[in-house]
C-alpha positions in Angstrom: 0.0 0.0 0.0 1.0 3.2 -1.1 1.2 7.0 1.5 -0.8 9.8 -0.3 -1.7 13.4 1.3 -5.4 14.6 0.4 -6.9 18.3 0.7 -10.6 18.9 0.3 -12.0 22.0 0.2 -15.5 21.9 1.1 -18.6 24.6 0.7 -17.9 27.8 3.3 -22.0 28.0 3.8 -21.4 24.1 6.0 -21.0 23.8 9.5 -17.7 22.5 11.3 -19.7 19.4 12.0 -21.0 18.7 8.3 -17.0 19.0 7.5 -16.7 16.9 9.8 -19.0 14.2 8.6 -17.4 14.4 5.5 -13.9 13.5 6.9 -15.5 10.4 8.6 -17.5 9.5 5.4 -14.0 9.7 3.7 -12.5 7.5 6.6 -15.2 4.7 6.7 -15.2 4.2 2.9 -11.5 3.7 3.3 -11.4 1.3 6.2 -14.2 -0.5 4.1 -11.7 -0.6 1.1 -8.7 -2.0 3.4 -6.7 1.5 4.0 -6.1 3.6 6.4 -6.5 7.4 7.5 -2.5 8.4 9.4 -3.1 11.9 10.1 -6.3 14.5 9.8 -6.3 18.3 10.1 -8.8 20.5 9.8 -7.1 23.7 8.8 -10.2 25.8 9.1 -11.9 28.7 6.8 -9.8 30.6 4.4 -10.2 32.6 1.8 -9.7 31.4 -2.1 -7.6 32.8 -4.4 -10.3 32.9 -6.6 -14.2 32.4 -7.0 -15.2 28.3 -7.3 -18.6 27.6 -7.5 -19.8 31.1 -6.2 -17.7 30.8 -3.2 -14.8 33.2 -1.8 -13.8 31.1 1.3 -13.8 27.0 1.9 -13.0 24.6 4.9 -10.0 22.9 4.2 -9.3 19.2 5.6 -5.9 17.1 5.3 -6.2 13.7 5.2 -2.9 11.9 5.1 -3.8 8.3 3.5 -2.6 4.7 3.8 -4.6 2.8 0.6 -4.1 1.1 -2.7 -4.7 3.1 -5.6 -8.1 1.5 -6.0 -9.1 3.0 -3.1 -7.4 6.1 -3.5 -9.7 6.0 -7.0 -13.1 5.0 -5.1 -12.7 7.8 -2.9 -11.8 10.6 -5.5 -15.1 9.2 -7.3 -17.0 10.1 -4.6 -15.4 13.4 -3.8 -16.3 14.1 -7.4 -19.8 13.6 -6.4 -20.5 15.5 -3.6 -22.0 18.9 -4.3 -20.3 20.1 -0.7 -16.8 19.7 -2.2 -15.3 22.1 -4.7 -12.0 20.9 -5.1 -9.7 18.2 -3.8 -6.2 17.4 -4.2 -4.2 13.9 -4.0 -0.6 13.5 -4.0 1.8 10.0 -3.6 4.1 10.9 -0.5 6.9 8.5 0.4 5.6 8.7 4.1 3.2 10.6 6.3 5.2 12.9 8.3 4.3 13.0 12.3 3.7 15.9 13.9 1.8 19.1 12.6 1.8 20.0 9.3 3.2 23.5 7.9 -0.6 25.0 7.8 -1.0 24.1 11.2 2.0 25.7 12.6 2.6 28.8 13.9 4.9 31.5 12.3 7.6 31.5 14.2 7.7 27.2 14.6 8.0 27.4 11.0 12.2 29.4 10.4 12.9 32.1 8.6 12.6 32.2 4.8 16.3 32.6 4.6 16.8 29.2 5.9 14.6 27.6 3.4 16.7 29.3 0.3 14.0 32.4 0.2 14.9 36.2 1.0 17.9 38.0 1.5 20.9 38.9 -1.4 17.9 41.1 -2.8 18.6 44.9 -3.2 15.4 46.3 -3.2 11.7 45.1 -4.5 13.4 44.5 -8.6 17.0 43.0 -6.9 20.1 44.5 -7.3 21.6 43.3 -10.5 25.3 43.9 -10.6 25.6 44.2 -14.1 24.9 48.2 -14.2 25.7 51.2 -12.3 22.6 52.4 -10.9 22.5 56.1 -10.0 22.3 56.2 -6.5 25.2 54.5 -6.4 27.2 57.7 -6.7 28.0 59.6 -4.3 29.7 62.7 -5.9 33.3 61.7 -5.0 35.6 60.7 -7.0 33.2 58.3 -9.5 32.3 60.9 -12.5 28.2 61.0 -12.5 26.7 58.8 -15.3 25.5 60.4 -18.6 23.1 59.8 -21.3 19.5 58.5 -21.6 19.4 55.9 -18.5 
């Protein structure tokens, strides 16, 4: 049996406990089918990046899955089904990680971005090139001030 990581976003006009229902709708089908649910999160009610199905916000639930693809298959069907569900995602993990995940986190648990590879060696908002003298970069002494069209 295969790992796999699920997200659901379900209808922002249900109730916690209707999400809720869901989850364990998802979680008996796939104890019926042989797998097994590892982890479950429900990150709560956030805001879309764009309108699905005339919503602006949706519940979102992790599941983190122990199946066979089968059943992994069987439960996207029904996903596909439900009117309460306007998107879900499923991705093949190599294992369910323990502990929280990074949406349920706090800020500061998470690092910095610089030690994931993000931020800092940036100049400004565009980045600082190196490649051309920009003109606040002289200062009037002894560096003659640039001329033409830049």
């Amino acid at each position: 049996m295969a790992f796999y990581e699920n997200v659901v976003i379900a209808r922002q006009d249900l109730a916690q406990a209707q999400v809720d229902a869901l989850a364990d709708q998802m979680t008996e089908t796939l104890k019926g089918l042989g797998g097994e649910v590892k982890k479950r999160e429900y990150w709560g009610l956030r805001s879309l990046a764009y309108r699905m199905k005339k919503n602006r916000k949706g519940h979102y639930v992790y599941l983190g899955l122990e199946c066979s693809g089968a059943a992994l298959a069987e439960i996207e069907r029904q996903l596909r089904i439900n009117e309460d569900v306007l998107r879900f995602l499923s991705v093949r993990v190599e294992t369910i990680e323990e502990g929280p995940t990074a949406m349920m986190q706090k800020r500061e648990d998470r690092g910095e971005r610089d030690e994931r590879g993000f931020g800092g060696g940036f100049g400004g908002p565009r980045g600082d090139r190196g490649d051309r003298p920009r003109r606040r970069d002289f200062d009037g002494g002894d560096a003659a001030p640039m001329t033409g069209a830049n």
